[in-house]
N, C-alpha and C positions, 0 to 999 in steps of 0.2 A: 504494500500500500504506500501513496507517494502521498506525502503531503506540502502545501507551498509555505517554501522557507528564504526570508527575508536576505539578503546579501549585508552583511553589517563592515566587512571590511576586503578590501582586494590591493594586494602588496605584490610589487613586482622581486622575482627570488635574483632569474637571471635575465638576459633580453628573449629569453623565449620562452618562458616560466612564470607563473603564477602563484600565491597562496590566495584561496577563495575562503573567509569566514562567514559564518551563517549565523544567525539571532536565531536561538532556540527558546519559543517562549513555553515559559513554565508548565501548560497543561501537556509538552510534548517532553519534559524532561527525562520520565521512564524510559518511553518510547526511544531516544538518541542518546543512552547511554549505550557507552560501548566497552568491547574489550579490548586491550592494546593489541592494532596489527590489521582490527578489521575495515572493512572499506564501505559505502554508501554510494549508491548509487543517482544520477544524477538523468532528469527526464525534460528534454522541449522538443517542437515541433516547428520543422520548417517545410514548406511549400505541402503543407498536409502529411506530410510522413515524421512518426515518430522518433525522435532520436535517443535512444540511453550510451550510458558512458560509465563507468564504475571507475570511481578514486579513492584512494586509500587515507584515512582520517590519522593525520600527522600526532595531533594531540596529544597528551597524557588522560588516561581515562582517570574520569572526575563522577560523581554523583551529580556535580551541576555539569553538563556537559557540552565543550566546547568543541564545536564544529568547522575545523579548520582542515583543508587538504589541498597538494600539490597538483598544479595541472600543467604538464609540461606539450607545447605546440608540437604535434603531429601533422606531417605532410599530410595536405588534404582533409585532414579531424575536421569534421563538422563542429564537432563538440570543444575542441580545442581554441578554434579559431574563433570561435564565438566567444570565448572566454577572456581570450587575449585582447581581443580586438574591440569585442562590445557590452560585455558584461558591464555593468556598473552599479557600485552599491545603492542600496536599494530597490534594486532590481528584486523580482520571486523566480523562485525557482524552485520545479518538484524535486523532492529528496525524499528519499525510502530508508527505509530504516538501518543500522549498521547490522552487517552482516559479514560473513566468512568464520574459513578456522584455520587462520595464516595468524595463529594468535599464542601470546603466553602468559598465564596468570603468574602474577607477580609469586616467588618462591624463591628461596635459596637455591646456591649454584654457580655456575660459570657457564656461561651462555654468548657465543660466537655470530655476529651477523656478518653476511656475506652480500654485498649489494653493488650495482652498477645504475648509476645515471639519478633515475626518478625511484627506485626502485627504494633509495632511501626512504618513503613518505610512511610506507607502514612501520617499518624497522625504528623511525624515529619515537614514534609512538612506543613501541613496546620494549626499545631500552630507557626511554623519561619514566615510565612509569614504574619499570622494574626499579629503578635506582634509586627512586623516593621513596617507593615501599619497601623495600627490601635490605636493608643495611647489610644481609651477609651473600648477596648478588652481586655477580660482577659480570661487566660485561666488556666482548672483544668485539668492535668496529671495524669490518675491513672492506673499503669502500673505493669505486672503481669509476674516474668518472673524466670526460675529455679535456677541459682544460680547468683551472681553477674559473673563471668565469661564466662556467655551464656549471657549476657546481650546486646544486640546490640544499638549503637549510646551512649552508655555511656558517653562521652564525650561532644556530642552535645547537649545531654539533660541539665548536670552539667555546659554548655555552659548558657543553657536559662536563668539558676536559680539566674547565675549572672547577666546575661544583664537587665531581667526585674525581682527584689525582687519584685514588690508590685503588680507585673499582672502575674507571672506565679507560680502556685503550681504544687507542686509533690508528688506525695505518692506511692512511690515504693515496693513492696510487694514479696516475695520470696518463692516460693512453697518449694525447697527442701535446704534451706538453714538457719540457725539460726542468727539473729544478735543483738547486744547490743541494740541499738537501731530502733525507727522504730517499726512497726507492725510487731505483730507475724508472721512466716511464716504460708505456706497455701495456699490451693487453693482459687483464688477469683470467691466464688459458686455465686451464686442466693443469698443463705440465708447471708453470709455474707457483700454482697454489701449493702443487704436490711437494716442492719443492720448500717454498714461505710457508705454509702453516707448521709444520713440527719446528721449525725455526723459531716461531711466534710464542709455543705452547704444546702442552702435552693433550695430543687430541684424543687421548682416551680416556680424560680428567672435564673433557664438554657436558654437560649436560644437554646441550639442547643447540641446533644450529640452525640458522633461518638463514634462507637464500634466496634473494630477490631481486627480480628485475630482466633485463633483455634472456631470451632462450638460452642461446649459447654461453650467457655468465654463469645461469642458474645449470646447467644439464653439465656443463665443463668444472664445476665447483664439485656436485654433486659425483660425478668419475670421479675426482680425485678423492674425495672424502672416504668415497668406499675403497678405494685403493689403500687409503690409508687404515684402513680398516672400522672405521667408523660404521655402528650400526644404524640399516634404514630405518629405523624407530627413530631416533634421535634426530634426524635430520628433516627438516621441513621447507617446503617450496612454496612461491607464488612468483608466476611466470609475468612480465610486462609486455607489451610489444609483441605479438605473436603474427610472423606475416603469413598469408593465405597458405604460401608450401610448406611451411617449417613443418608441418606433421607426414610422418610415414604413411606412405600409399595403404588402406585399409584393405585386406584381401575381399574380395567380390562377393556378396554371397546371394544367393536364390530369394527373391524377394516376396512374398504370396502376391498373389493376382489382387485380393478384396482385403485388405487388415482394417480392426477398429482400434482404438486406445482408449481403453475407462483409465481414470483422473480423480483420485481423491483430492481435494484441494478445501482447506478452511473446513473439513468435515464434510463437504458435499461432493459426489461422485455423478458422473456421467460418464456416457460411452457415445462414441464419434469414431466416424469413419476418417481412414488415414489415407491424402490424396496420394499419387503414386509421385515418390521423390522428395514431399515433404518430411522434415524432422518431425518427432511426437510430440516437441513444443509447439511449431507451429497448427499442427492439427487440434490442441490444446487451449491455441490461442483464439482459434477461430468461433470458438464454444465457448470461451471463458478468458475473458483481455485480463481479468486480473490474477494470471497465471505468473509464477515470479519469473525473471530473466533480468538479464543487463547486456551482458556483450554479445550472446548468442555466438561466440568463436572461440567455445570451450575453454575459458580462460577464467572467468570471474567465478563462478560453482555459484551463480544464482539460480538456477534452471534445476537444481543437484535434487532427484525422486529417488525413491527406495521401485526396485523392480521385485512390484508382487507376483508377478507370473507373468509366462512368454520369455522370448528369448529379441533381442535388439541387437544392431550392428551399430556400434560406436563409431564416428569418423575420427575422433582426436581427444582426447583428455589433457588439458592443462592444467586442472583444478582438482582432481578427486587424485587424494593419497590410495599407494594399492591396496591398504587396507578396507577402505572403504569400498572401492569397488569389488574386492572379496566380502566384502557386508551383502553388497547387492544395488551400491547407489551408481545410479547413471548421472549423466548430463542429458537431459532430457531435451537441451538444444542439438545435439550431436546423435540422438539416437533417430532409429530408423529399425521399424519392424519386420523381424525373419520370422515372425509366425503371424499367423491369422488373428490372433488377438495378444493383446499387450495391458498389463495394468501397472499403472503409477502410482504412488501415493507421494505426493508431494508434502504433507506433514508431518510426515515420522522424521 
């Protein structure tokens, strides 16, 4: 459910980057409380067609809660370019509720984030919050990004480094920029993580590592971590930027002639016919517009059902951990029915 939310402040981060604040009035306080890491989704309409766009809420989660996130300009972003260019405070805008589970409740430990570009915007959230709640939390920074002046939250990060010396580390890395000090500049591949992280720290001493932001940072982090031995429990993703090819070609499979999809949704179900070639969101959507989604390009897990029965062919997953899909949750934008009938239940 979206509701319209007032624009209270809009700060430029870098010349192609934004921080958008939103006025959360009091009767929505419950409703836009979050957990550090998750994201909100963000809803307008131009020349009649829908736009959403899902951004990750920068913040420290608070009981009074503060609605603040990073929008960095996308070639061609609808949603982006309207941000940059004609957003203005005061302005409304619909906003749905915070969501995901690219999240960590505050706990003891040592806890490693691994991030390129914008991908900072969640990770900023859920190391502010850990480090005010958590006095025996510590957290490691390792953050990946093209020059210092594309740099987003600059300030809030050189903020942390003061508040806590002895719990938070940084090790900022610069692909297309040289500096006196610090790590050489450079992509942070696979082989070089493999290489800087035991250097950094003892990674079977992490409790917990989050990896965020463009494919190749998150998928080349993630090889090396397991190389290093690092358990997939411990490791956690949310992907940025996913372009149309980056997913492997899905094997082909025999599609029925006539399939339906029943949809539990808000405790009400229905069954609808699935046209030939649409996903079982959009057959979903066609019955019932307030069916949840954001990006529809398997990346956000708004779309994310438990599969009650029937069997669906995935195109790409960027969002569901393999545990969950060994649970049985799909992407409900991404699926597409191998049998005759399909059931969802989007509330579990």
């Amino acid at each position: 459910m979206f509701h319209p939310l007032q624009v209270r402040e809009i700060e430029r981060l870098t010349d192609d980057a934004v921080a958008v604040t939103f006025t959360v009035p009091p009767e929505l306080r419950t409703t836009f409380r979050h957990t550090p890491g998750q994201h909100i989704a963000l809803r307008r309409t131009i020349d009649g067609q829908e736009i959403r766009r899902t951004y990750s809420l920068c913040t420290p989660a608070t009981d009074n809660p503060v609605l603040r996130v990073g929008i960095r300009l996308v070639d061609n972003g609808a949603f982006s370019t309207y941000a940059l260019k004609e957003l203005a405070v005061g302005d409304t805008v619909d906003v749905m509720a915070p969501a995901g589970r690219f999240t960590l409740a505050p706990r003891p430990g040592q806890f490693v984030g691994i991030v390129g570009g914008s991908g900072i915007t969640p990770v900023l959230s859920i190391v502010t919050t850990l480090l005010a709640r958590e006095p025996d939390a510590r957290f490691c920074l390792i953050r990946s990004d093209r020059t210092t002046a594309s740099t987003m939250f600059l300030e809030e990060v050189a903020d942390l480094k003061d508040r806590y010396p002895q719990r938070f580390q940084l090790v900022h890395v610069l692909s297309r920029e040289e500096r006196q000090t610090g790590l050489p500049s450079g992509r942070l591949d696979q082989e070089r993580l493999h290489t800087l992280l035991p250097a950094l720290l003892r990674t079977d001493a992490v409790d917990g590592w989050f990896l965020c932001g463009p494919l190749g940072l998150v998928q080349g982090a993630e090889r090396a971590l397991r190389d290093l031995g690092v358990p997939r429990t411990r490791i956690h993703e949310e992907i940025f930027h996913v372009d149309n090819g980056a997913a492997a070609p899905v094997p082909a499979t025999t599609a029925p002639a006539h399939s339906t999809v029943t949809a539990t949704l808000d405790s009400r179900s229905g069954t609808w016919p699935v046209h030939d070639g649409e996903s079982l969101l959009d057959a979903v959507l066609r019955n019932r517009p307030d069916a949840p989604y954001a990006c529809k390009g398997g990346v956000c897990g708004t779309c994310r059902a438990f599969l009650v029965s029937g069997d669906i062919r995935m195109d790409r997953n960027f969002a569901l951990e393999a545990d969950e899909v060994d649970a049985g949750y799909v992407l409900a934008c991404q699926s597409h029915p191998a049998t005759e009938k399909v059931e969802l239940d989007f509330d579990r």
